[in-house]
C-alpha positions as CSV (number, residue, x, y, z in Angstrom):
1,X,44.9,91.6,89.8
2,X,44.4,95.1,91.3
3,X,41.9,96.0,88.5
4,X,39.7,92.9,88.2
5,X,35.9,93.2,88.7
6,X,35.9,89.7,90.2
7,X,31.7,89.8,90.4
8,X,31.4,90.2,87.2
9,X,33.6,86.8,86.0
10,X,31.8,83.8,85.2
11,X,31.9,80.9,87.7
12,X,33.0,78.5,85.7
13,X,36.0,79.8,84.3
14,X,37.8,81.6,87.6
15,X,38.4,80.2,90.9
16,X,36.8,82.8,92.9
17,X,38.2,82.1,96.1
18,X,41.9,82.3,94.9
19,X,41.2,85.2,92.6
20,X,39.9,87.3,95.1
21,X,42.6,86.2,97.5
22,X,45.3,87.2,94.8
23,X,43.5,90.6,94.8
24,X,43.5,91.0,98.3
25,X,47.2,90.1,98.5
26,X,47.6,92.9,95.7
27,X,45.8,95.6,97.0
28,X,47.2,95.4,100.6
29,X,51.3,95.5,98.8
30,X,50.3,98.3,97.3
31,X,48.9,100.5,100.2
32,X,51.5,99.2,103.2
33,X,54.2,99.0,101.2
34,X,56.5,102.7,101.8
35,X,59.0,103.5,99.3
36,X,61.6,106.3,101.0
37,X,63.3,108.7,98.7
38,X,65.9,111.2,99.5
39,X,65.9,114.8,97.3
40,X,67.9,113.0,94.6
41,X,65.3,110.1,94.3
42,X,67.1,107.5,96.0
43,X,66.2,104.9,98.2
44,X,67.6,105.5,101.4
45,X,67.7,102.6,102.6
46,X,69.8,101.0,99.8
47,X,72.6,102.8,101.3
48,X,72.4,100.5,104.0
49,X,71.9,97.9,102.2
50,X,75.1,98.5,100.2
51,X,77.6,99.0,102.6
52,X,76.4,95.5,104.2
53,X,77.1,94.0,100.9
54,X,80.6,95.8,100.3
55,X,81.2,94.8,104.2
56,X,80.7,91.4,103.0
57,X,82.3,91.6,99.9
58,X,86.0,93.1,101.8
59,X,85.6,90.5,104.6
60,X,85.0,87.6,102.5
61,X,85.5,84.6,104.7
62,X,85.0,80.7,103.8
63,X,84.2,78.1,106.8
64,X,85.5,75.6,105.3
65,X,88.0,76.9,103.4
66,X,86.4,77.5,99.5
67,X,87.9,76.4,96.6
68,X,89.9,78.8,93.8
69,X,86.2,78.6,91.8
70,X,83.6,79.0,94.5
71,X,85.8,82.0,95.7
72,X,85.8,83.7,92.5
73,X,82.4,82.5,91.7
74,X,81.2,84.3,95.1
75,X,83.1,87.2,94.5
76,X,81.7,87.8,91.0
77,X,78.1,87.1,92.3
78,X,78.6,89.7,94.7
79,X,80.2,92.2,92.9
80,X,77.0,91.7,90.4
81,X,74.7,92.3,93.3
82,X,76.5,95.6,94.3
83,X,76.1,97.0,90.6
84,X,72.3,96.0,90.6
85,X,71.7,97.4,93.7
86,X,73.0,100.9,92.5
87,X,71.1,100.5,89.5
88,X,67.7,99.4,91.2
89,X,67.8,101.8,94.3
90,X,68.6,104.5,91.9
91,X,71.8,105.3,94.0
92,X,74.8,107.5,93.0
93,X,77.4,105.4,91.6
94,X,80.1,108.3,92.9
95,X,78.6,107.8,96.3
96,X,78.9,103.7,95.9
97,X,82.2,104.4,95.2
98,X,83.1,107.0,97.6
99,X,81.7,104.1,100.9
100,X,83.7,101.4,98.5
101,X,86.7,103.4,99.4
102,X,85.8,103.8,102.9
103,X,85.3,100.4,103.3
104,X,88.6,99.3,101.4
105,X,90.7,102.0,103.5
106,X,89.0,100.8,106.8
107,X,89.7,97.0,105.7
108,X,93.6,97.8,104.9
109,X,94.3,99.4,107.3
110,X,93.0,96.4,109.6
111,X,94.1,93.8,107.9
112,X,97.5,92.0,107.6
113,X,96.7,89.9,104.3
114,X,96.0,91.7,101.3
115,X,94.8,88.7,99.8
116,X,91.4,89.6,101.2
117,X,91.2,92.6,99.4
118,X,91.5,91.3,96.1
119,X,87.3,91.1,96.0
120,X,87.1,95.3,96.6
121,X,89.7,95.6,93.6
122,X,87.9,93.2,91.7
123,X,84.6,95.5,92.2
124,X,86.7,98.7,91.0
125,X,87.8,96.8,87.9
126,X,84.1,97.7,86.8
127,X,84.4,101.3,86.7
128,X,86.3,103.5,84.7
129,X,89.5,104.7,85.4
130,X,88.3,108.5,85.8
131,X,85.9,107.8,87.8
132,X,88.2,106.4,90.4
133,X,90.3,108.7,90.0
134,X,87.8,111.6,90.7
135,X,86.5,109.8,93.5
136,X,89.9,109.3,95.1
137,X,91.0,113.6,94.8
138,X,87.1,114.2,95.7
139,X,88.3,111.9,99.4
140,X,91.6,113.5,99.3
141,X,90.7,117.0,99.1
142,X,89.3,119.3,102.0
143,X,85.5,120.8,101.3
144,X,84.3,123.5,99.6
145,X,83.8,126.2,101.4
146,X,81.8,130.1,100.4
147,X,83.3,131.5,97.4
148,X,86.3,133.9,98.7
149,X,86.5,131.7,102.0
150,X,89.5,129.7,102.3
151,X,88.7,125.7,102.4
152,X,88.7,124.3,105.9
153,X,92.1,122.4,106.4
154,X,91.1,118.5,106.1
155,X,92.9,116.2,107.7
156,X,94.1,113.7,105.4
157,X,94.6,110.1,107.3
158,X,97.3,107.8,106.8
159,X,95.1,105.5,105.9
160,X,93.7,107.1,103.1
161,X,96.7,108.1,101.4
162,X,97.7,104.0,102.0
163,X,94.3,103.5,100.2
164,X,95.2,105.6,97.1
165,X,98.7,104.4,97.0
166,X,97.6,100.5,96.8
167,X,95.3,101.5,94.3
168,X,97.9,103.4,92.0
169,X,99.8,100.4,92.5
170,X,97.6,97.8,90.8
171,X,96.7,100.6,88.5
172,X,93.0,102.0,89.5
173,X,94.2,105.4,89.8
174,X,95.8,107.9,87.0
175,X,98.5,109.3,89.2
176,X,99.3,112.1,86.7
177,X,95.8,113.5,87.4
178,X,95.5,113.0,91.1
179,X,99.2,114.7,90.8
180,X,97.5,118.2,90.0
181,X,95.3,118.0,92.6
182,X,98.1,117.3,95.3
């Protein structure tokens, strides 16, 4: 619609008035709307929109109480929606993982029923196990520093060593690999 000579149609095949509307409506999309990239050509802000959805995801609440299949029909919808957001914002799928993580430890460490975090482990199901695991050494392990520097002592929280142990448990993380980094 951006390219149409609209004068040039015959009047008795085009509806003028909508056509150059639709054109209108084309053109002004095209110069108003901004598209923000970082260096690594990512939209920036589909960070934000991905930590609401894994928010949402870990504190998945009904009001009424859902049903076995809406629950798990919600939480498969939404774990979709996480993986096409990576894809279509062009974001880091390490970096999705590594504010997954964040947002599982946070919502352990808060939470008394584990039951509500069977939606971030469902999410996690989805990548591959090395992945995880480098993720989970690359949150355990202090920063790089300047080669012949010593690394800058990292606290490690107790909540993220909870985090990596419940997700040894049900079998996320190769423990003989996170091992050698220890």
């Amino acid at each position: 619609a951006l390219n149409l000579e609209i004068e040039n149609l015959p009047n008795s095949q085009t509806q003028n008035n909508l056509l150059k509307k639709k054109s209108n409506q084309a053109k002004t999309k095209v110069r108003y709307t901004v598209q923000r990239y970082n260096l690594m050509k990512e939209h920036s802000e589909g960070y934000a929109r991905m930590v609401v959805l894994l928010d949402r995801l870990a504190d998945l609440k009904f009001d009424p109480e859902a049903t076995p299949e809406q629950r798990a029909e919600t939480e498969q919808v939404m774990a979709d929606d996480i993986i096409r957001l990576t894809g279509f914002a062009n974001l880091c799928p390490n970096r999705t993982l590594a504010l997954a993580f964040d947002i599982y430890e946070k919502s352990l460490a808060s939470k008394e029923d584990s039951a509500l975090l069977h939606p971030m482990i469902e999410l996690f199901k989805r990548f591959p196990l090395k992945r995880l695991t480098d993720i989970a050494i690359f949150v355990l392990l202090p920063p790089f520093t300047a080669a012949g520097k010593e690394p800058l002592p990292a606290p490690v929280r107790s909540s993220q060593m909870l985090m990596v142990a419940s997700l040894a448990q049900v079998g996320m993380i190769n423990l003989e690999t996170l091992w050698g980094y220890l």
